[in-house]
N, C-alpha and C positions, 0 to 999 in steps of 0.2 A: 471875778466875772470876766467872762472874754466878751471881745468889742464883735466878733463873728465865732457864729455856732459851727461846730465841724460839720458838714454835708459830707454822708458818706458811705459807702456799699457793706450790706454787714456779708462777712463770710462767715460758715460756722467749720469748723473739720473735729475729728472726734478720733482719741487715742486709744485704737482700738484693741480690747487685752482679748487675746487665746486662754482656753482652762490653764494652758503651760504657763503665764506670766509671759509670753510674748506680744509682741505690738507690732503691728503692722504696718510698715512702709509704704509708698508706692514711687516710683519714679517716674515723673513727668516728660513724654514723648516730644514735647519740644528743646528742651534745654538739658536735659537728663539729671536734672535737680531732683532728691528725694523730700516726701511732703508729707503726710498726716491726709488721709482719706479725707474728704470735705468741699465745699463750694459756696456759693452764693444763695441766699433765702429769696425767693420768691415771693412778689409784691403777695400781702395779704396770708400769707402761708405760718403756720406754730412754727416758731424755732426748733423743738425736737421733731417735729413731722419735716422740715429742711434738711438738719444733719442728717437724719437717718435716711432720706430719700436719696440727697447725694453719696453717703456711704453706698447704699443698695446700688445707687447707677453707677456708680466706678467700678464697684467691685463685686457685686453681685451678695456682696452678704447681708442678714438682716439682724443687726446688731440691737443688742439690747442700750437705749441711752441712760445712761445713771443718774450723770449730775455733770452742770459746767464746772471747770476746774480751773480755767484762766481767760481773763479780756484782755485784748491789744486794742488801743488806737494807733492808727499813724498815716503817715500820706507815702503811696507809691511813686515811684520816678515820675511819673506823669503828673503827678503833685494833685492828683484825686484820691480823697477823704476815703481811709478803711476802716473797719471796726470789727475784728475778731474776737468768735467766740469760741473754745475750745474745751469740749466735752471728753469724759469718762465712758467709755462704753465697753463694754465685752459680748463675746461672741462662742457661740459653742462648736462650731463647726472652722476649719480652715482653709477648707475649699474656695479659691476666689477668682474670680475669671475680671477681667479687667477691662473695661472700655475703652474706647480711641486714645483718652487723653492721658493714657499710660502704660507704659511698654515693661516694667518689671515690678516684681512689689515684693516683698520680703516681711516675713514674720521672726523678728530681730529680738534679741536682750534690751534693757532699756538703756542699758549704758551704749549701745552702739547706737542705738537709735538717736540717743540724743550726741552722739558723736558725728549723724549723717544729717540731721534736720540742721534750720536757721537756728539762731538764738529763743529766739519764741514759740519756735515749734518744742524744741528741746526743753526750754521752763515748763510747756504744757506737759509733756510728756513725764517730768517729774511730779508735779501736781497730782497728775493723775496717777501715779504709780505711790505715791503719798498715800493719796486718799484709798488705791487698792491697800495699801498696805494694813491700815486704821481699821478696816473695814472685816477684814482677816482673822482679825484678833479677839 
C-alpha cells in the first residue's frame, strides 16, 4: 500500500490501423516529436467516447475503438501525476486532415513506427499489432 494515492490526468491515444496494416503517426507542431493520435478525457466523459473524439479532432477520422491494449503510469517533468491508456483502433478510410496541434502525420509499417514513437508509445503499438494479429487468424 502507498502512504499517497497518485493524483493524475488520464490521456487516452489510440493505435490506429489502415485495411493495409499501417498505423498512423502524427507529429506534434511544437517540438516535432512523433506521437500516437490521442489526448486528455474530459471531466465526466466514457473513455471510448474521449479517444475517439480526440482521434476525430486531430485528425478528422472516425475510427472504429476495439479494445485497450496497454496502461502507463508516471509523472511528467513537471512531476504531475499521468495515467495512459492506449487503444486498438482501425479505420477504413486514410484521408486525414490535421488540427493546429500537428504539422505532419504518416501512415507507417509498425516497425518504424515504433522506431519513431517514445518507449511506451512503441510497447502500445506492439500490443496492438499483437492483438491485430490474433484476431486475423
Amino acid at each position: 500500500m502507498t502512504d499517497e494515492p497518485l493524483r493524475a490526468t488520464v490521456s487516452q491515444r489510440g493505435v490506429v490501423f489502415a485495411p493495409t496494416d499501417e498505423v498512423l503517426i502524427v507529429r506534434r507542431a511544437t517540438d516535432g516529436g512523433w506521437e500516437l493520435p490521442g489526448g486528455r478525457v474530459d471531466r465526466g466523459e466514457r473513455a471510448v467516447a474521449g479517444v475517439r473524439r480526440e482521434i476525430t479532432e486531430e485528425t478528422t477520422l472516425e475510427p472504429e475503438v476495439v479494445t485497450p491494449v496497454d496502461t502507463l503510469v508516471w509523472h511528467n517533468d513537471d512531476g504531475n501525476g499521468r495515467f495512459g491508456v492506449y487503444y486498438y483502433c482501425q479505420v477504413n478510410e486514410r484521408d486525414v486532415s490535421l488540427s493546429g496541434e500537428h504539422d505532419e502525420y504518416d501512415w507507417t509499417a509498425v516497425r518504424e513506427a515504433r522506431r519513431r514513437l517514445s518507449e511506451p508509445q512503441a510497447a502500445a503499438v506492439t500490443a496492438a499489432s499483437e492483438r491485430r494479429r490474433s484476431e486475423s487468424k
